[in-house]
C-alpha positions in Angstrom: 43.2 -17.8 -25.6 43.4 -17.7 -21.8 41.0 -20.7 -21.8 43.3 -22.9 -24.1 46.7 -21.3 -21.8 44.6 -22.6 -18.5 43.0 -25.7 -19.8 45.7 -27.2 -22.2 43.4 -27.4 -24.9 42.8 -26.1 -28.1 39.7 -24.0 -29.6 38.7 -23.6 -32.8 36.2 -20.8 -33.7 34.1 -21.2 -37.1 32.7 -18.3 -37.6 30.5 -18.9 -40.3 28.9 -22.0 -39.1 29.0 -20.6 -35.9 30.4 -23.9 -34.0 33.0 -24.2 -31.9 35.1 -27.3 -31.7 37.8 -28.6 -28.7 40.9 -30.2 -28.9 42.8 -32.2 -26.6 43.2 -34.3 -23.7 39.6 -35.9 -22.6 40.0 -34.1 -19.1 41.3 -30.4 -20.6 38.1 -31.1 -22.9 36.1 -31.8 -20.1 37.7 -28.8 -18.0 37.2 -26.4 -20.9 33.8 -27.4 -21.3 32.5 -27.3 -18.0 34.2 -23.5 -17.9 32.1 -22.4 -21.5 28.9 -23.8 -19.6 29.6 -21.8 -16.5 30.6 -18.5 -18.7 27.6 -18.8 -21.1 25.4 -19.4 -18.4 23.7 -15.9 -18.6 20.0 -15.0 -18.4 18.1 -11.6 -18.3 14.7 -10.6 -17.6 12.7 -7.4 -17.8 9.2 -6.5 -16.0 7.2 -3.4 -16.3 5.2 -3.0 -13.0 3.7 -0.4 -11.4 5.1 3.0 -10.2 3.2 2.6 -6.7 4.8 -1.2 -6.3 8.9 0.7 -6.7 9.0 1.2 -3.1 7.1 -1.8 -2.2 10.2 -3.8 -4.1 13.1 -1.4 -2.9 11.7 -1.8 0.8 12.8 0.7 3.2 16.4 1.4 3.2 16.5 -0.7 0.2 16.2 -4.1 2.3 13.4 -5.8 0.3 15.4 -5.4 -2.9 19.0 -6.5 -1.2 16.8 -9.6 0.3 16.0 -10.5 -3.3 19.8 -10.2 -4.4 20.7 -12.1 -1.6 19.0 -15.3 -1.6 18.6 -15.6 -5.6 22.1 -14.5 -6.6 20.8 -12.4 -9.5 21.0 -8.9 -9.6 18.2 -6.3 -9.9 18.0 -2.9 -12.0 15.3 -0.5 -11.4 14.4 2.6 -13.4 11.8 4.4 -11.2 10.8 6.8 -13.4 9.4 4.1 -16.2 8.6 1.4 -14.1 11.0 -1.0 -15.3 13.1 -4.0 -13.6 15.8 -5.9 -15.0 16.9 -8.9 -13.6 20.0 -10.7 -14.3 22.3 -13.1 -13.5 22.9 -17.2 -13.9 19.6 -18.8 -15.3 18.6 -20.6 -11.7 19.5 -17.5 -10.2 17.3 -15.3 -12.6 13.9 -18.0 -12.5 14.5 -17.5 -8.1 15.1 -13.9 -8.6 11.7 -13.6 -10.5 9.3 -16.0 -8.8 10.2 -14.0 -5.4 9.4 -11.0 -6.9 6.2 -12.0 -8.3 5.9 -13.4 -4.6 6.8 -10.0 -2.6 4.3 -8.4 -5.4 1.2 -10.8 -4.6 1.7 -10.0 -0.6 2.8 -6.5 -0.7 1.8 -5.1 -3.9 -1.8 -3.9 -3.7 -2.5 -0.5 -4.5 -5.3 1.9 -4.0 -6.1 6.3 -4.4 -8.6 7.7 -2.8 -9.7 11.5 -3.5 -10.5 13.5 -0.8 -11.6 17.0 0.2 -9.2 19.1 1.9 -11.1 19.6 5.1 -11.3 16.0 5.0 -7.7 15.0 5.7 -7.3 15.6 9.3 -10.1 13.6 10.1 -8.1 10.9 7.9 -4.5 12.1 10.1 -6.5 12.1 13.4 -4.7 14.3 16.5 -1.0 13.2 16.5 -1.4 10.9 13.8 -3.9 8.8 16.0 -6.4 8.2 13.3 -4.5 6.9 10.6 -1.9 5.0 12.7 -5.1 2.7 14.1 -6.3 2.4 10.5 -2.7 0.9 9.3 -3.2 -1.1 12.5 -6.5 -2.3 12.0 -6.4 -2.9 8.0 -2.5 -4.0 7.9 -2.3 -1.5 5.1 0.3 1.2 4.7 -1.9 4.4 4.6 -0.4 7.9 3.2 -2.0 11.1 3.0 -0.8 13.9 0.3 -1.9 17.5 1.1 -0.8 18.8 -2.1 -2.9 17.2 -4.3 -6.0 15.8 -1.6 -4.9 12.3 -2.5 -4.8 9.3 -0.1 -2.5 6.3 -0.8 -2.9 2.7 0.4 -0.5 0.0 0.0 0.2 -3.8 0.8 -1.8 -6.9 0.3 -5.2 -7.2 -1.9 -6.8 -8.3 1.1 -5.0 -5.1 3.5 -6.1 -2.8 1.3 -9.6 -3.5 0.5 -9.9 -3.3 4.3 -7.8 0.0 4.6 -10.6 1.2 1.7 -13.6 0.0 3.3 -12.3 1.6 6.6 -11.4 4.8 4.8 -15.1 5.4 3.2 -16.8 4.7 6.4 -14.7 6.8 8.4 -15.7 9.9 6.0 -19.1 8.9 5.2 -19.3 9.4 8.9 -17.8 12.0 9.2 -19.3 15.5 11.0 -22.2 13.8 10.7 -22.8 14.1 14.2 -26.3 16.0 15.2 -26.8 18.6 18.0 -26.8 17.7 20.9 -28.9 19.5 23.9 -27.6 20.4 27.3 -28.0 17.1 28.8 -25.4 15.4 26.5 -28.5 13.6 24.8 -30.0 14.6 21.2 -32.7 16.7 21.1 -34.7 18.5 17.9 -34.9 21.8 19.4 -31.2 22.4 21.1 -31.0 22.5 24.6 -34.3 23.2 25.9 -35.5 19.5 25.7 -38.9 20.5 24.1 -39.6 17.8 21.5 -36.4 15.7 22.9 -36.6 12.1 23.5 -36.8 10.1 27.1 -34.2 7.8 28.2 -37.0 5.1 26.2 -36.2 7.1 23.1 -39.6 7.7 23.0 -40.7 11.5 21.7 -41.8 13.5 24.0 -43.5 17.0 24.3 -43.9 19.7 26.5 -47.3 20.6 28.6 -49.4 22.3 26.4 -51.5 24.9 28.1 -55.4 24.4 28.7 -57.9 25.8 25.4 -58.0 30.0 25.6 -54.8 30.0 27.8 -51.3 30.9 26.1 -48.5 29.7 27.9 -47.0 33.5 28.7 -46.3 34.4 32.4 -49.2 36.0 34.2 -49.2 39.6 34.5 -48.1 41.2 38.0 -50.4 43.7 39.8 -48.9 47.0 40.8 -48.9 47.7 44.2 -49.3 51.0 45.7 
């Protein structure tokens, strides 16, 4: 009714055939037409992604997902718990909506969990957060460490995190691997004695042995009266 009051035109609804047919002048035709084609134009889709890639799409303070809204024109539902987005909104607006979400996905939605022990995670944190900060630096990953259950996190591109990974593994297949070290600052077999050490060569070397029948004890002092 408040299309036929606006437009001057009539509409006639057959229900059963399911067609609808207008009436009037060729421009209120045309007007009412053009309106039904901007009304009708409705589109929804739904993706199921992964739990880890919600905050990758949200973004922090929800800028990543208010980006998407912004420059598509669609709008975005997200049920965190199940892992489901809707999208909806005008049909161009829906296909931009979803090929830059399939776009922030590609770039940002990598994932990776990595078990480690607990003694192991502030070698992974680093004094001050030193450690981890240059491995997000180094890998462009977004690294996060969870106590509770000895899990760690990465995030971000394919590429980010297979680096953030391969960094990760080395740093604790290295790690308090170190050997003792004698009083010199250099490695040594025996502590800090240097017997069996190594030169600055890195050759082995040995201490003096004492001539055949001799034992390398102190010799005895003679009383004197």
């Amino acid at each position: 009714r408040k299309l036929q009051e606006s437009h001057h035109a009539v509409l006639h609804l057959d229900r059963v055939g399911r067609t609808l047919t207008l009436f009037g002048l060729p421009a209120a035709v045309q007007s009412v037409q053009q309106a039904l084609a901007s009304a009708l134009d409705v589109c929804e889709e739904r993706r199921q992604v992964a739990l880890a890639t919600i905050p990758i799409i949200i973004g922090r303070a929800g800028a990543n997902i208010k980006r998407l809204q912004q420059e598509s024109g669609a709008s975005f539902d997200i049920d965190r718990n199940a892992g489901h987005v809707r999208v909806y909104g005008s049909k161009a607006a829906v296909a931009a909506a979803v090929a830059a979400l399939d776009a922030l996905l590609v770039e940002h939605g990598g994932s990776s969990e990595l078990p480690v022990k607990a003694k192991q995670v502030p070698l992974i944190i680093g004094r001050g957060g030193a450690t981890i900060r240059q491995l997000e630096s180094d890998s462009g990953a977004t690294i996060t460490v969870s106590k509770d259950d000895g899990v760690v996190r990465v995030r971000g591109s394919k590429r980010a995190v297979d680096k953030a990974t391969e960094l990760l593994q080395q740093l604790l297949s290295g790690g308090g691997a170190n050997g003792a070290k004698g009083a010199n600052g250099t490695k040594d077999a025996h502590g800090a004695n240097g017997q069996n050490g190594a030169n600055d060569n890195g050759a082995a070397v040995r201490g003096a042995e004492p001539p055949p029948g001799l034992t390398s004890a102190a010799p005895a002092r003679r009383a004197v009266a």
